[in-house]
C-alpha positions in Angstrom: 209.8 -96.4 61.4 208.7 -99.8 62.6 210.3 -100.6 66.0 211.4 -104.4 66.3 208.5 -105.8 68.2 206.6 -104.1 65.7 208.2 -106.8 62.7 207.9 -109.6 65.8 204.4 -109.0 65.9 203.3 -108.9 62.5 205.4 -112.0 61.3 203.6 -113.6 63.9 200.0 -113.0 62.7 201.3 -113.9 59.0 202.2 -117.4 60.4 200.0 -118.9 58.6 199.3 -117.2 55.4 200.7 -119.5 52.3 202.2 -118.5 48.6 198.9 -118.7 46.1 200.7 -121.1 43.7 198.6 -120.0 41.1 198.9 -116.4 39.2 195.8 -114.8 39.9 195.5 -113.3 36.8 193.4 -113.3 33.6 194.1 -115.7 30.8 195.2 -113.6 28.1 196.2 -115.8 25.7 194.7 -116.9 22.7 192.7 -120.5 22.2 195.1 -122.3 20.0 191.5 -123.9 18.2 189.0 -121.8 16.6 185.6 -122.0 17.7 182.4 -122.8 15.4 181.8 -119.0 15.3 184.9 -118.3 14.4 185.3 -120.2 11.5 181.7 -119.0 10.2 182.8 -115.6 10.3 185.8 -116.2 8.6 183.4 -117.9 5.9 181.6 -115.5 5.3 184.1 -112.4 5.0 185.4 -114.4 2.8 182.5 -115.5 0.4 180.1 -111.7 0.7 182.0 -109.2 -0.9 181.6 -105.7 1.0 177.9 -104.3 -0.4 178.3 -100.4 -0.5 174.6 -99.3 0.7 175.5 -96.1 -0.9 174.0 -95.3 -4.7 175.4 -92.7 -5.5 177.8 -93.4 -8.4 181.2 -91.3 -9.2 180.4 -91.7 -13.1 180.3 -88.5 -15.3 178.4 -86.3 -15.5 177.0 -83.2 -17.1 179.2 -80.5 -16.0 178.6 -77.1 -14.4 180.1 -74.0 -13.9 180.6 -71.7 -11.2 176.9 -69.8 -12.0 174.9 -72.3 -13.2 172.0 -72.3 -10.6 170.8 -76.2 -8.7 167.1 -76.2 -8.5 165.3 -78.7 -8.0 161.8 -80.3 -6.2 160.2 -83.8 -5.9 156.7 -83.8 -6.8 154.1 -83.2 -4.1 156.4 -80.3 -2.2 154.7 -76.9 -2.2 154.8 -74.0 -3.7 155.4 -71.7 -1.0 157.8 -74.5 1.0 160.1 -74.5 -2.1 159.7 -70.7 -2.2 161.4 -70.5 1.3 163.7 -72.7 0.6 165.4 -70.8 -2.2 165.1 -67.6 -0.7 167.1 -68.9 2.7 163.6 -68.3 5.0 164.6 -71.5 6.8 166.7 -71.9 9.7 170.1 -74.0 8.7 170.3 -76.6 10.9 173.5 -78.8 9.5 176.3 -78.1 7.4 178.6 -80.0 5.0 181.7 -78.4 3.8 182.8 -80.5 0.7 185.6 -78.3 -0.2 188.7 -79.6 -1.1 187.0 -83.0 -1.1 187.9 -85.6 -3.9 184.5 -87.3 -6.0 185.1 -90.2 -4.0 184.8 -88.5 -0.4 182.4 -86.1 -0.9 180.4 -89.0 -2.3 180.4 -90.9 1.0 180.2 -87.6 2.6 176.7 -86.6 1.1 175.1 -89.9 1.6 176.2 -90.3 5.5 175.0 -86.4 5.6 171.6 -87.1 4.2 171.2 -90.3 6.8 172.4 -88.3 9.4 170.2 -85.5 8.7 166.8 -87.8 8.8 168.1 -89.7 11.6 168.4 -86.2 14.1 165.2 -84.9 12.6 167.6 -82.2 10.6 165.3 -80.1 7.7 166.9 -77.6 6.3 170.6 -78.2 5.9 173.2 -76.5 3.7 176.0 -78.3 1.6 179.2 -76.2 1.0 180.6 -77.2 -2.9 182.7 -74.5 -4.3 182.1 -72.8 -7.3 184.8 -74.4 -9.2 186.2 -70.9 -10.4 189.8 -71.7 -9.7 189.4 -74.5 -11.9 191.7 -74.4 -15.4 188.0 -76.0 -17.6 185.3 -73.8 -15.5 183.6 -76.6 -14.6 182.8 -76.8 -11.0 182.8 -80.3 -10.4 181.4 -81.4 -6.8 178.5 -78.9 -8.0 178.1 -81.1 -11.4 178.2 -84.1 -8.9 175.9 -82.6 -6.4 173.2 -81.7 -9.2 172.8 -85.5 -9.8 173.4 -87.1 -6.7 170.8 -85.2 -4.1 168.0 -85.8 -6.4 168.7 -89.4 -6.5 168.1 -89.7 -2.9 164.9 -90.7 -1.7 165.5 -88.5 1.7 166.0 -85.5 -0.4 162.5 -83.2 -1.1 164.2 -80.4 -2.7 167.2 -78.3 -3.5 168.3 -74.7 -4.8 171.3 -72.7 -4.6 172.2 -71.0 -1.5 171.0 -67.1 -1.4 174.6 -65.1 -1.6 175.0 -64.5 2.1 175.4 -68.3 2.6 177.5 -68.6 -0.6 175.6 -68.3 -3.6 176.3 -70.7 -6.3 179.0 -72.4 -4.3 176.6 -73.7 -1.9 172.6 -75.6 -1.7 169.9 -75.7 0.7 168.9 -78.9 1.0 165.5 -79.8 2.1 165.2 -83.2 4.3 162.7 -85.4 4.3 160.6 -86.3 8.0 161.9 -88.9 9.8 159.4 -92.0 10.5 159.6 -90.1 14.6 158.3 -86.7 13.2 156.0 -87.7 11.0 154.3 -90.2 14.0 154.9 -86.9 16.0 152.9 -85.0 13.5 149.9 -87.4 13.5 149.8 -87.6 17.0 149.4 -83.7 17.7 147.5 -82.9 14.6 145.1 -86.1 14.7 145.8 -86.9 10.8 145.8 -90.4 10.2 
């Protein structure tokens, strides 16, 4: 508790301190004109339509069913690589789980994957599909999807069913191409040019 001399004293060293007239605070509100950049950014929303990046399409395709085996290689990839790659010999280092995924979301899902996968250096990867049992028509359709999609992406060196302790026919190793960093990486230990 202050004491009365206490007050005396204090209001007599704050004597000459004066109201700030001003807030000091930050403007917050919005300039009533819009700037040059402004407009040109509304310009432009308006005249480029959104470009999806992504090429994989959501048309039909030829359908699958729950055993039908994915296999697939670019050209160039080796025997005995491939060879490991179906049997499950490499490491999984990622994992998409596409299950109860529409066309549309697994779609976007794959493509990001794939990017993702080169960009982090990522290999050998595995994408969970289904096997479409449960399905009324037997078609397993995120596999049917899958069979054309990953070999329409230039990141993508090869594919082939997963080995049954990784899920079988409801699932595909996916083998990632380098990334630009590894391959440099490569050249540089190795002295290839």
């Amino acid at each position: 508790m202050t004491t009365k001399n206490d007050r005396l004293s204090f209001l007599e060293e704050m004597k000459d301190v004066r109201r700030i007239r001003k807030p000091n605070r930050a403007e917050i509100t919005t300039p009533r004109e819009l700037t040059p950049g402004h407009l040109e950014r509304q310009r432009a929303a308006v005249e480029k339509p959104f470009r999806d990046a992504n090429p994989l399409t959501s048309e039909m395709v030829e359908p699958l069913t729950a055993h039908d085996i994915l296999c697939w290689q670019r050209s160039g990839i080796q025997h005995g690589v491939f060879r490991k790659l179906r049997l499950g010999q490499y490491p999984i280092e990622a994992r998409l789980d596409l299950h109860r995924m529409t066309v549309e979301q697994a779609r976007r899902e794959v493509f990001q994957f794939v990017e993702d996968c080169v960009r982090y250096g990522l290999r050998s990867v595995i994408i969970l599909h289904g096997k479409g049992e449960r399905n009324p028509d037997g078609i397993a359709q995120l596999k049917s999807y899958l069979a054309k999609w990953l070999p329409e992406l230039p990141d993508v060196m090869a594919i082939h069913s997963a080995q049954k302790h990784h899920g079988g026919t409801g699932a595909v190793y996916v083998m990632v191409r380098k990334s630009d960093r590894d391959k440099q990486h490569n050249r540089e230990l190795y002295g290839s040019g």
